[in-house]
C-alpha positions in Angstrom: 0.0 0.0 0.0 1.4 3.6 -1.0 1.9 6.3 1.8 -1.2 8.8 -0.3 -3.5 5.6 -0.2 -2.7 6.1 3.7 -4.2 9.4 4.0 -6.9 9.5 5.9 -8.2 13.7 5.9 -7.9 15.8 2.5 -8.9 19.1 4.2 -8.7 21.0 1.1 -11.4 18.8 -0.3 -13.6 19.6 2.5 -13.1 23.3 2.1 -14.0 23.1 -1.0 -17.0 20.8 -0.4 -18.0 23.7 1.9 -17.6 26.7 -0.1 -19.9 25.2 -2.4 -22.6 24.3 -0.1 -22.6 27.6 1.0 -22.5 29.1 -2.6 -25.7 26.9 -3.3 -27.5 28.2 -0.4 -26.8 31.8 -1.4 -28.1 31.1 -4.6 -31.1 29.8 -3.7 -31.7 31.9 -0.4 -31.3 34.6 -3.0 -34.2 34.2 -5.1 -36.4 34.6 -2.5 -35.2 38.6 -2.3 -35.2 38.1 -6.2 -31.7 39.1 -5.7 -28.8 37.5 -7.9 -26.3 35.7 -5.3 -23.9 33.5 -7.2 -26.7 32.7 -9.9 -24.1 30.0 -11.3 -24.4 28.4 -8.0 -26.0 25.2 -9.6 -22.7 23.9 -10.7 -21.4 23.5 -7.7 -23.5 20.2 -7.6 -20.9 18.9 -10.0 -17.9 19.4 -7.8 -20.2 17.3 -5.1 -20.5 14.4 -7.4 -16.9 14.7 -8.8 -15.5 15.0 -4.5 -17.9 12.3 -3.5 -16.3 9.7 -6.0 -12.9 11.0 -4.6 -13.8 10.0 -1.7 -16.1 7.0 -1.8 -13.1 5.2 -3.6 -10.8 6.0 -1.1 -13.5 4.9 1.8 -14.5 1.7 0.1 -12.3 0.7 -2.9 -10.3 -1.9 -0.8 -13.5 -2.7 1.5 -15.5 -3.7 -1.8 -12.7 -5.8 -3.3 -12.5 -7.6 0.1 -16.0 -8.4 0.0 -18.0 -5.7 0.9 -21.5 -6.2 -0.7 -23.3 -4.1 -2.3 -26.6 -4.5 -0.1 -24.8 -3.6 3.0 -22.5 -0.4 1.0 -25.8 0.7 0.2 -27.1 0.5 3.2 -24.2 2.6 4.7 -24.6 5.1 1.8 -28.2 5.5 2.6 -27.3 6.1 6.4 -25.1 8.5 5.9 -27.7 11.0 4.4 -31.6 10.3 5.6 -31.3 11.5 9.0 -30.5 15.1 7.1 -32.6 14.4 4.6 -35.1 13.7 6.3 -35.1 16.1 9.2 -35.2 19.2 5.9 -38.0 17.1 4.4 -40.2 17.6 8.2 -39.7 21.3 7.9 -41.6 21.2 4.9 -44.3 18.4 6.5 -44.8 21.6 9.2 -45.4 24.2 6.8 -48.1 21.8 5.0 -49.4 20.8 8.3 -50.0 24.5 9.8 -50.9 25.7 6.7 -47.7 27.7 5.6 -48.1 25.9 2.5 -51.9 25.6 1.1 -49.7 24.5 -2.7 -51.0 20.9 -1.9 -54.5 18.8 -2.7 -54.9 16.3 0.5 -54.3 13.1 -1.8 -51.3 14.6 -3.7 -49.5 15.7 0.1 -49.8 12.2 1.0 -48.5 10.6 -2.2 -45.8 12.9 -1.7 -44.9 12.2 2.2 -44.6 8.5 1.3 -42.3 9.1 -1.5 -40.5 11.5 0.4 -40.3 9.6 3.5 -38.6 6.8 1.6 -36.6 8.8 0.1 -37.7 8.4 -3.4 -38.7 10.9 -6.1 -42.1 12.0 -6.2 -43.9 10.1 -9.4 -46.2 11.7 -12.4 -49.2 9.8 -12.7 -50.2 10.0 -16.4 -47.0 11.6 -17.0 -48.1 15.1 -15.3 -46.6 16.2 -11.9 -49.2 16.0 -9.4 -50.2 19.6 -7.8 -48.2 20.8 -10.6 -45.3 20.9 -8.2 -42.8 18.3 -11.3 -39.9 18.5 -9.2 -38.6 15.0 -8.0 -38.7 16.1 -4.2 -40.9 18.8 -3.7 -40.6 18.4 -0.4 -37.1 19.1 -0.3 -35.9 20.5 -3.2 -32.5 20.3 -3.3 -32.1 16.4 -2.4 -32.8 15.5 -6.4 -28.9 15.6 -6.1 -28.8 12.9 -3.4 -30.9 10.6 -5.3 -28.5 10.7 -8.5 -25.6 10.3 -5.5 -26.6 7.0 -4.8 -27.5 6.1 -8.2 -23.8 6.5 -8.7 -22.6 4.9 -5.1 -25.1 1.3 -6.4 -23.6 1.4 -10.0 -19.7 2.1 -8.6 -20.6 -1.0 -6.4 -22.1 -3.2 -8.5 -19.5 -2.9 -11.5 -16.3 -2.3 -9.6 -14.5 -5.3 -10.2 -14.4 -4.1 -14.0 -13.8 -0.5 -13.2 -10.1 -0.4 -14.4 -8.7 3.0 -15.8 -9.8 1.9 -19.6 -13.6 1.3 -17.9 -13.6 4.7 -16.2 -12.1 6.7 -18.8 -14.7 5.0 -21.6 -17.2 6.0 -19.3 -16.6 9.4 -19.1 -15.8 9.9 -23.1 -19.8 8.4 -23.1 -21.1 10.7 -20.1 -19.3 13.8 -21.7 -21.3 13.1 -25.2 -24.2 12.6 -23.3 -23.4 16.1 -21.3 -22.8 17.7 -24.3 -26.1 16.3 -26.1 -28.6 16.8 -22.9 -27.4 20.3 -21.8 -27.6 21.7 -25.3 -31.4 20.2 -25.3 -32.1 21.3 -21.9 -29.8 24.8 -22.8 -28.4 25.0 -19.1 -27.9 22.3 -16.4 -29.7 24.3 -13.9 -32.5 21.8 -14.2 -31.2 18.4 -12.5 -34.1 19.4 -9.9 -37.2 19.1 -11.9 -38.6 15.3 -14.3 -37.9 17.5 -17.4 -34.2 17.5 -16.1 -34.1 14.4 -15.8 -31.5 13.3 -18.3 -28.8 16.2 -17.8 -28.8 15.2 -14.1 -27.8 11.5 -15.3 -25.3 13.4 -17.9 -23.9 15.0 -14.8 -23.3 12.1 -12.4 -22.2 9.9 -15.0 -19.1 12.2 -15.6 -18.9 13.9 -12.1 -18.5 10.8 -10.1 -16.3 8.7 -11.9 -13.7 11.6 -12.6 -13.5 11.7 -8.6 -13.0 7.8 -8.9 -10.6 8.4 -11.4 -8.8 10.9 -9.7 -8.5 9.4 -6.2 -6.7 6.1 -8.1 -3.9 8.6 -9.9 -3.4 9.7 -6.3 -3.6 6.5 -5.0 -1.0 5.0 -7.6 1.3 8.5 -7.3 0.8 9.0 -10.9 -1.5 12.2 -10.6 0.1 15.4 -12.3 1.4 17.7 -9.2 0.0 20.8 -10.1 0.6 23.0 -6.7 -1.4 25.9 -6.2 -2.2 27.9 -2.6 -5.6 26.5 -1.5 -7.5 30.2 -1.7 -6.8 30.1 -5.4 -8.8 27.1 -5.8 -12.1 28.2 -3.7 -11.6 31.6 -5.2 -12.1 30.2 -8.7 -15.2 28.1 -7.3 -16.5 31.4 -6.1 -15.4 32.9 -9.7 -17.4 30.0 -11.6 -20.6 30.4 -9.2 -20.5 34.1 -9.0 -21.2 33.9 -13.4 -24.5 35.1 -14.6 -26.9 32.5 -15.8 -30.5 32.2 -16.9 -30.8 33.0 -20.7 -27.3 33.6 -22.2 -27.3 32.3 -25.4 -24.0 30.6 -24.6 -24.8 29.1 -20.6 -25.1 25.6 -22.5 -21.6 25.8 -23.8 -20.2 27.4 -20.6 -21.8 25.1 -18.4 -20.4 22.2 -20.3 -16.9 24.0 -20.6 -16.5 23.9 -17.0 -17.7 20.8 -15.9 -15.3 19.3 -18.6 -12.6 21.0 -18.0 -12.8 23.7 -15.0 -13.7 20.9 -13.1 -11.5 18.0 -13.5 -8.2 20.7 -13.1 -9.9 22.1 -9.8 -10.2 18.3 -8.4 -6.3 17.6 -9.4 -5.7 21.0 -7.4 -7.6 20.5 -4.6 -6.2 16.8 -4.2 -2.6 18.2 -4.3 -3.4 21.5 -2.5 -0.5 21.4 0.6 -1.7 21.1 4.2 -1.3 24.7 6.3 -2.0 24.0 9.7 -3.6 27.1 10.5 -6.1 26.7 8.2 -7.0 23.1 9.1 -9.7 24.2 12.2 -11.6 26.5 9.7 -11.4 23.6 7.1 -12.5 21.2 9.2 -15.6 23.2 10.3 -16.3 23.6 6.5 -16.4 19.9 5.6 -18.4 19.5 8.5 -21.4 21.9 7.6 -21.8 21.2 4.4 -23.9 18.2 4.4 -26.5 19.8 7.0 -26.6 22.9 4.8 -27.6 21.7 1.8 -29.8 18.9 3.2 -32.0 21.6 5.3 -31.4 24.9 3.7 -34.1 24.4 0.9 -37.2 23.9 3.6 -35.8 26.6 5.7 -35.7 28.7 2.6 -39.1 28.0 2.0 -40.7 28.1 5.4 -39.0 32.2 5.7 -40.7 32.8 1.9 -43.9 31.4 3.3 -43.8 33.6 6.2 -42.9 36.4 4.1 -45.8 36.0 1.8 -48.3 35.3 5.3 -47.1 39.4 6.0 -47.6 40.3 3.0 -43.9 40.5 1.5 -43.3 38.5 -1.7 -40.6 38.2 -4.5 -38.0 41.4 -4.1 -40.1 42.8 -1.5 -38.1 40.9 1.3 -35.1 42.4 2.6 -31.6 40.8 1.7 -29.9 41.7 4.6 -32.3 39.5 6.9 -31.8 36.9 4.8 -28.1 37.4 4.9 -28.4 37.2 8.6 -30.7 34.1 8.8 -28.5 32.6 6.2 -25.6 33.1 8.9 -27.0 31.9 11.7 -28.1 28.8 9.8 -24.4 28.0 9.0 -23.6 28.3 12.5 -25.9 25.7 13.9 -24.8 23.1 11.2 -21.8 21.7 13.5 -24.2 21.6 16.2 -26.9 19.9 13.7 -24.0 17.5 12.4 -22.9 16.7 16.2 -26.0 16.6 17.8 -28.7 15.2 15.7 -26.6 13.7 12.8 -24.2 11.4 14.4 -26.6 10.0 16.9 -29.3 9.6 14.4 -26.4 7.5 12.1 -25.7 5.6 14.9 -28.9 4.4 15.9 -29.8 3.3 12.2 -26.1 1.7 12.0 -27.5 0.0 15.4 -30.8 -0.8 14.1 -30.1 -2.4 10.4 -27.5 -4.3 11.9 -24.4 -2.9 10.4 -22.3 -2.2 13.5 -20.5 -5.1 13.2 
């Protein structure tokens, strides 16, 4: 085994895992004031797909090839994200509940709450979204990009004893045709969150994820190209790509594509090669650590402060940025204590219950 298959923490990773959770929440806390913050923000999805292969093969690729099967990886996978999930998904259960949100008929809120509690995509009987709602979790919003996340975790497990180098590179020739193909059709990727986005979301994952898979194995096998640059660069050019204007360019097709093919495979190689500076190592800690409880409760919480809005009579550009900005803060501040104090016990007990402590 090599000494970088040995490393156990890649803290630049998590800071930039972190900048982009927060650039996604500004986007979408944003359009509540009808304000532009970071309108590009959607792309940062695609560095979470591209880290989360990183790191899933370098958390599993020696437990699978020992034996680990794919019930129980799954299982793990699916752990590691409900309680989140679901405690974003309850905010928006309130709302319907105390009548914040009157958007749903009574048999289209249950369909939904069954979906939602299992984690699944809400359906379109005959082929139209029910309440007119057509996003796949319209009780959480933004966890359409968890469910193509484990879409990726069962197919890496289920084919990874052919996933050579010449089996992850023909697979991201394919995914990058099908990018180039789906976006063009769909003329932006900002729609991975909605049934008509359906196949740019797959586009996405199936080049995102693998890339990170890809990646982690050049580290792995000391073969991957040492580009050094000072961490700051990197999340400043993640801010830079996030901070671009979107929504009807006649080129946001080609862009988009232009930096998930090629921003985003050099930022990865960066990040992954980024040196260690021990002073920043508390701050990027606390980064990795709130990402995952921002985006998985941010979309609700937006919702529930635009429903309140609207209840005193404040809609669209009518509410103030600067609360928002201040909610927005305070949010980020009680994800560590979300992650500590809800999220690890909550894993723990499912780990407990499905039997996979040991």
């Amino acid at each position: 085994m090599s000494t970088r298959s040995r490393v156990t923490r890649f803290r630049s990773l998590d800071a930039m895992r972190g900048v982009a959770a927060i650039g996604v929440a500004l986007m979408h806390w944003a359009k509540v004031a009808g304000t532009s913050w970071l309108p590009s923000g959607y792309l940062a999805v695609d560095m979470f797909f591209a880290l989360s292969g990183f790191v899933i093969a370098h958390a599993y690729d020696q437990r699978i090839a020992a034996g680990l099967g794919a019930r129980r990886f799954m299982a793990m996978r699916f752990i590691r994200l409900y309680p989140l999930y679901l405690l974003g998904t309850l905010v928006s259960v309130a709302m319907v509940a105390t009548g914040l949100d009157t958007s749903w008929s009574a048999a289209g809120f249950r369909l939904a709450l069954v979906f939602a509690l299992l984690m699944l995509p809400m359906p379109m009987p005959g082929g139209e979204p029910v309440d007119d709602h057509g996003t796949l979790y319209p009780l959480n919003d933004p966890a359409w990009s968890l469910l193509f996340e484990l879409i990726a975790n069962l197919g890496f497990v289920l084919i990874h004893r052919w996933l050579s180098t010449r089996v992850l590179l023909l697979i991201l020739g394919v995914a990058a045709v099908a990018l180039l193909v789906s976006t063009q059709q769909q003329q932006s990727m900002e729609r991975g969150w909605a049934w008509d986005g359906f196949g740019v979301a797959s586009a996405r994952v199936a080049f995102s994820f693998p890339l990170g898979v890809l990646v982690y194995r050049r580290f792995r096998d000391g073969v991957l190209l040492r580009w050094r640059v000072p961490v700051w660069v990197i999340l400043a050019v993640i801010i830079a790509v996030m901070a671009m204007p979107a929504e009807g360019l006649p080129y946001e097709a080609a862009r988009d594509v232009a930096v998930v093919l090629l921003v985003l495979p050099v930022l990865l190689v960066l990040g992954v090669n980024a040196a260690e500076v021990p002073a920043t190592a508390p701050l990027f800690d606390w980064l990795g650590e709130i990402s995952y409880p921002l985006y998985a409760v941010h979309g609700p919480l937006m919702a529930l402060v635009a429903a309140l809005a609207a209840k005193h009579g404040l809609d669209g550009e009518a509410v103030p940025s600067a609360p928002l900005l201040v909610l927005l803060v305070l949010l980020i501040a009680l994800c560590r204590p979300l992650s500590r104090w809800f999220d690890s016990p909550a894993r723990r007990w499912l780990t407990v219950r499905l039997g996979l402590g040991r």
